[in-house]
N, C-alpha and C positions, 0 to 999 in steps of 0.2 A: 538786683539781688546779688548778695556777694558769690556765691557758687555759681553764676553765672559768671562772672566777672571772671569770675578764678579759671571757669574752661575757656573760656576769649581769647586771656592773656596765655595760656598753654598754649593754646594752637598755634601760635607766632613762634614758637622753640622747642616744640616739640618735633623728636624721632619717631620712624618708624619702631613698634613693637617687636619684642623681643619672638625668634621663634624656634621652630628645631629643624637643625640640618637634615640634609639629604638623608646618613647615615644613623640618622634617630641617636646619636651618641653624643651631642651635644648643641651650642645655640645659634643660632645669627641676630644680627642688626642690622640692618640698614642692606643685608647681603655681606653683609662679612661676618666673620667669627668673632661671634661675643664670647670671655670665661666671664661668669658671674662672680664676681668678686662680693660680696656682700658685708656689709655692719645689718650688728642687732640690736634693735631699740623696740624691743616688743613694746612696753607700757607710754611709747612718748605721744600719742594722743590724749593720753589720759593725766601724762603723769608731768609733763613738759609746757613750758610759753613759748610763745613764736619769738618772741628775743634769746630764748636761749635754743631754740632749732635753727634760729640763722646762724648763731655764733658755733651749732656742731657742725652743720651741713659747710660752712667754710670751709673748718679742718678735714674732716673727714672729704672733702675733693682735692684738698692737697692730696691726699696719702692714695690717689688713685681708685678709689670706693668709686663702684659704680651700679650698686643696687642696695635697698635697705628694707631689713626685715618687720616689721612692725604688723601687730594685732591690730583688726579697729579695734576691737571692744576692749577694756580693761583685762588684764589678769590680777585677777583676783585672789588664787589660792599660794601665788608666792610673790610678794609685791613691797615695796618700798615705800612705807606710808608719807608720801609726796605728792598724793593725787590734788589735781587742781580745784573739783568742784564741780564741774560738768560733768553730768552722766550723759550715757548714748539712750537712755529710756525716761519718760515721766512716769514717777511714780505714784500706784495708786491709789486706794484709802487709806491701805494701812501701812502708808511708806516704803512698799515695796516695788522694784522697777514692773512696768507694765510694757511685758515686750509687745505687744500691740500696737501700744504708740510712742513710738520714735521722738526723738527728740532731735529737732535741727538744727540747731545751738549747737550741739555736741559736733556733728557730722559739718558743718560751715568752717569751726576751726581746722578740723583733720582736713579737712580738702584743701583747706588754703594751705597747709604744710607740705601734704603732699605737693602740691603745685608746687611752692619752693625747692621743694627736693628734685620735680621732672626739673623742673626752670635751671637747676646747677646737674643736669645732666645724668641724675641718679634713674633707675628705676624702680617705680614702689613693687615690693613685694608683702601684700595683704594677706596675715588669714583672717577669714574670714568667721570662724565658732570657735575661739578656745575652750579645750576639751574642761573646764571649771563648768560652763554652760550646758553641758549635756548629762541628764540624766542617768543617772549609774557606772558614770569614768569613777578613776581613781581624784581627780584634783573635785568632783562637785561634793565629793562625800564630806571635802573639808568648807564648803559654801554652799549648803543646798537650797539655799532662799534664793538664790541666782538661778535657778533649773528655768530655762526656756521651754516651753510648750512646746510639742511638735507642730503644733499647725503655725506657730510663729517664725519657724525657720526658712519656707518659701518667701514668704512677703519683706523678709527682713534682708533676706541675701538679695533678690531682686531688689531693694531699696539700696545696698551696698552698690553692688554692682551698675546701674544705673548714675549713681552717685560719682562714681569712679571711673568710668569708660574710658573718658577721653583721656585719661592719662594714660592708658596702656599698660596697667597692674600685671606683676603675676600675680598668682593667689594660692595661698595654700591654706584649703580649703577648714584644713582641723588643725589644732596647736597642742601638743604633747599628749596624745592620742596613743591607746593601746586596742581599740576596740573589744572592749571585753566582753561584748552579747552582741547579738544582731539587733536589737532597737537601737545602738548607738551606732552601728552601722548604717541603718536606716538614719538617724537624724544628718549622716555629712554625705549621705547621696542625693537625700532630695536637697542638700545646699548646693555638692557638684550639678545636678540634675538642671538646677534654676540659673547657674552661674554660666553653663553651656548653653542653656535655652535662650537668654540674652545675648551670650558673648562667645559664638562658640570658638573664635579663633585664640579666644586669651588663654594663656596656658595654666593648665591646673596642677596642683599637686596634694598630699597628705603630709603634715609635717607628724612624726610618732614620736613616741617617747624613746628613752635610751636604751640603749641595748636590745633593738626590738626590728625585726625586718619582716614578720608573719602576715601580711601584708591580707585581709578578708580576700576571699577568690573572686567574690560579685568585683571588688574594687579593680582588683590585678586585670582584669578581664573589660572594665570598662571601658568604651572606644574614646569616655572624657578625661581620661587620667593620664597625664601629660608627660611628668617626668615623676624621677623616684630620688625622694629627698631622703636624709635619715640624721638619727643624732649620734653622731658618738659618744654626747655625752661628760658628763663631771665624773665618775669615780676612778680613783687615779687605776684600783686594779683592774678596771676593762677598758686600758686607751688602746687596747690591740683591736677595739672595734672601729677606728679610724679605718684601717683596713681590710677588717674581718665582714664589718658591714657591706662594702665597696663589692667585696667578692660575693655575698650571698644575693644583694641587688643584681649585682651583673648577670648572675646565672637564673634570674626569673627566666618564665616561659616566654615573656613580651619585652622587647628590647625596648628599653629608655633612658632620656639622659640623664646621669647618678649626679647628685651634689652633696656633701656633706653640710649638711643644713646649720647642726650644732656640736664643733668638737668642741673639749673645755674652753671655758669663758678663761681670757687670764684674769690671773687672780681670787678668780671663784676655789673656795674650799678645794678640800681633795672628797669630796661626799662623806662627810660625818666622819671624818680624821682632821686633825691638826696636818694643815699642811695649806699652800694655795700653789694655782697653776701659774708659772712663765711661761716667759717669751718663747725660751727654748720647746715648749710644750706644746705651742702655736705652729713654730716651724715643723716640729717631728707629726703635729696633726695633720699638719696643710702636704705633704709631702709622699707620707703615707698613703694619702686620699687618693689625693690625684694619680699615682703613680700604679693603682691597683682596681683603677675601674671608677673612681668617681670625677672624670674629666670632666663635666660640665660646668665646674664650680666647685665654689669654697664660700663658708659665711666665717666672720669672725665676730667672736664676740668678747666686750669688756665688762668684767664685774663691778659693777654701778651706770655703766652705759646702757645696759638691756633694760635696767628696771628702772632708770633719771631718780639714782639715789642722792640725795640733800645730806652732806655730815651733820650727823643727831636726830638725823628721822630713824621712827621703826622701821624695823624688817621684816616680814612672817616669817622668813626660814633658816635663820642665823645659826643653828645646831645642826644643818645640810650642806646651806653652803658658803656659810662665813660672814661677818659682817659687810656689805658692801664699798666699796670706796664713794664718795660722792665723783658725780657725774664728767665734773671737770679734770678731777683727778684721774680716772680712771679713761676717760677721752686721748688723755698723753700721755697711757700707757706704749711701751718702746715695742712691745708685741705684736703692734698693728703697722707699724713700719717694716718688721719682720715678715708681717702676710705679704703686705704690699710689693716688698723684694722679692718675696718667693712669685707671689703671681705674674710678676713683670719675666723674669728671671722663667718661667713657668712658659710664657706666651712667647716674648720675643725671639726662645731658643726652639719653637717649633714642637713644644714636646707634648703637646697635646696631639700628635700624632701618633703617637705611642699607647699602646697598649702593655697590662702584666704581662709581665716574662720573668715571673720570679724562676718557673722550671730552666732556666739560662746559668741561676746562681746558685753553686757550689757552696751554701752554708747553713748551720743548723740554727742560724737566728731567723725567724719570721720576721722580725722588727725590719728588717733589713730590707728593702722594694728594690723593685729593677722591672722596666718597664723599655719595650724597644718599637720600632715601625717596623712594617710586612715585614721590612728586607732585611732588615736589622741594619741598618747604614748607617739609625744616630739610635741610641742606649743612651739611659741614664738611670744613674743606681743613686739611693738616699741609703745613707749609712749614720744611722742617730749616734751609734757611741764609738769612739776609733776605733776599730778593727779591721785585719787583714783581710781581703775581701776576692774571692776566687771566683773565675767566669767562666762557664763553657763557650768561650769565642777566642779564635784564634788571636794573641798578642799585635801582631806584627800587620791587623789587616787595619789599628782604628790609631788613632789619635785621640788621648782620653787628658782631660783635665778635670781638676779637682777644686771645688769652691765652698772655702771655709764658711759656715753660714751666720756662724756670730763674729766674725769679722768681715765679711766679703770680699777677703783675699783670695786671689786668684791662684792655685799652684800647680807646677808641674808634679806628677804623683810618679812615683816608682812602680815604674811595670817592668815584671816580672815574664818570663815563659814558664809555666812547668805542664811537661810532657803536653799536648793538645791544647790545654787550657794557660788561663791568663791570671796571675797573680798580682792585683794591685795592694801595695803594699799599706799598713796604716797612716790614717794621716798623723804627723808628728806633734799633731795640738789636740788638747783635749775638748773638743768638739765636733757636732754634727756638719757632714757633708755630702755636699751632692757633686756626685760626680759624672762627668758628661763623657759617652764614647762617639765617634765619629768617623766612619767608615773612611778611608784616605781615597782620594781622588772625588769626593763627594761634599757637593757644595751646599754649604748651611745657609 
């Protein structure tokens, strides 16, 4: 059986599973500290061949990716008409899928992909119901012939899960989710409820829709809900929830580790404006995140990679969020070299030790982050647009440097004293920077 074949050959190369530190604030591997670095390929079960998942999974481990977000089931209410032909259901008399009976065909290819993806060191991150499947969300109203039954959502998550063990998935458990009544609450607890009952060490989450952290209380409160994912989102006027979200996860009642799941895709629309997201927009996401409470991670995503768009297929959602690029094109967008810097740049200067310390920084822009350790010994400040940037820390105690982030030049920055506090001066190029402080006698 090939699904056998495919967990065989995983056991020879596979890692231990991904899990949560000591301080519930972020991950481990193996016993060290894993950042989730992630790509987003929600539709490439669906929508993708295994020759062209070997030909992404290549590039994308160049660029240091080392987890990927992917739906099993299709998404269906915003999608790239590219789909291969395989459904995850047989359908029944009158051509409609019959979530009762599974179809193995479908789940034999996603498993051998996933297995290539553990096999080049990735780890799969599943959800498991996108909210198109559940009755009364916002994405089924646009597909309601797709509504799962409630009593098919047990038998179908246990078949997932089961399916998927031995690779050591995370899962998130719903996909652009607002929970708008409690029976759609009820449909992704008895999926977490099954997915713990099998598997209770694999780590669970809620991925939600944009702009949105109101998180049901039964969920917030469950002892299976792992970490707190969220989207920042496509529309250009709320990318201040890169770190707006960051701050309202942090301050739930139950500490857990935050990842920004989905800031804008580059290139995606600006949501129903003329306009699409850069590189640049990727950095100021990824920076923002991390810097104010979402240290466990970061996902990036490309417009035409999420959805394995093909130049000259349909779209559904071309007047939200722009026509797609196809997949190859959009694969070697420069944006994602841009995460990859930032997350290197991110891990190997220790600064996931750091927590918000925006109250540190003397300025009336929010955009602005600054994020320091207990003692404050290493600081580092993201500054999206040049500007003078003032700190309540004494001058003369740090050694600061400044790193251009669309060139990755390195500079010495103008510091300043005024009265108490520290004036670093702007940078002289018009670009985003991050700038590093360093307590002097204090070894990085």
């Amino acid at each position: 059986m090939k699904s056998q074949s495919n967990r065989d050959e995983v056991k020879s190369f596979m890692v231990s599973p991904v899990q949560l530190n000591e301080t519930n604030d972020g991950l481990t591997r193996d016993g060290k500290p894993f950042f989730y670095f992630a790509d987003t390929v929600w539709s490439v079960f669906s929508n993708a061949v295994v020759e062209e998942w070997k030909e992404y999974l290549e590039y994308r481990r160049l660029q240091n990716f080392n987890a990927l977000q992917i739906s099993i089931l299709p998404v269906l209410h915003d999608a790239s008409g590219t789909y291969t032909g395989l459904s995850p259901f047989h359908p029944d008399e009158k051509g409609h899928w019959d979530f009762h009976r599974i179809n193995d065909a479908f789940f034999d290819q996603a498993e051998q992909m996933v297995a290539m993806a553990c096999q080049m060191g990735f780890v799969p991150v599943l959800v498991i119901l996108w909210n198109n499947y559940v009755p009364g969300t916002w994405a089924n109203s646009q597909v309601p012939e797709y509504s799962m039954p409630m009593d098919a959502v047990r038998p179908y998550t246990e078949y997932v899960v089961r399916r998927f063990a031995s690779y050591h998935p995370i899962y998130f458990v719903s996909g652009d989710t607002k929970f708008e009544n409690e029976e759609i609450v009820e449909y992704f607890m008895i999926s977490l409820t099954a997915l713990k009952a099998l598997s209770p060490h694999a780590l669970a989450a809620m991925h939600v829709i944009g702009h949105f952290h109101e998180l049901p209380q039964r969920i917030i409160e469950s002892e299976h809900l792992d970490l707190y994912v969220y989207q920042a989102g496509h529309v250009l006027e709320s990318q201040q929830d890169n770190y707006l979200l960051a701050e309202q996860f942090l301050n739930k009642p139950i500490k857990r580790p935050i990842i920004n799941s989905e800031p804008p895709y580059e290139g995606h629309g600006h949501g129903n404006r003329y306009g699409r997201f850069e590189a640049f927009d990727i950095r100021k996401a990824f920076w923002q995140s991390v810097l104010s409470g979402a240290k466990a991670g970061f996902a990036y995503g490309a417009h035409g990679v999420w959805g394995w768009h093909k130049e000259g297929a349909d779209f559904t959602s071309e007047s939200w969020s722009k026509m797609p690029f196809d997949w190859r094109y959009a694969l070697r967008m420069p944006g994602a070299w841009d995460a990859s810097y930032s997350q290197w740049l991110y891990t190997s200067h220790r600064l996931a030790e750091l927590n918000p310390a925006n109250e540190l920084l003397l300025s009336e822009y929010e955009d602005i982050r600054m994020a320091a350790d207990a003692d404050r010994a290493l600081i580092a400040i993201y500054v999206p647009y040049s500007q003078d940037v003032k700190l309540k820390v004494n001058s003369g105690e740090y050694h600061f440097i400044m790193i251009d982030l669309t060139s990755r030049n390195v500079l010495q920055p103008t510091v300043l004293a005024v009265e108490e506090h520290t004036l670093l001066r702007k940078c002289p190029f018009n670009t985003d920077v991050l700038i590093i402080g360093i307590k002097k006698k204090t070894k990085v």
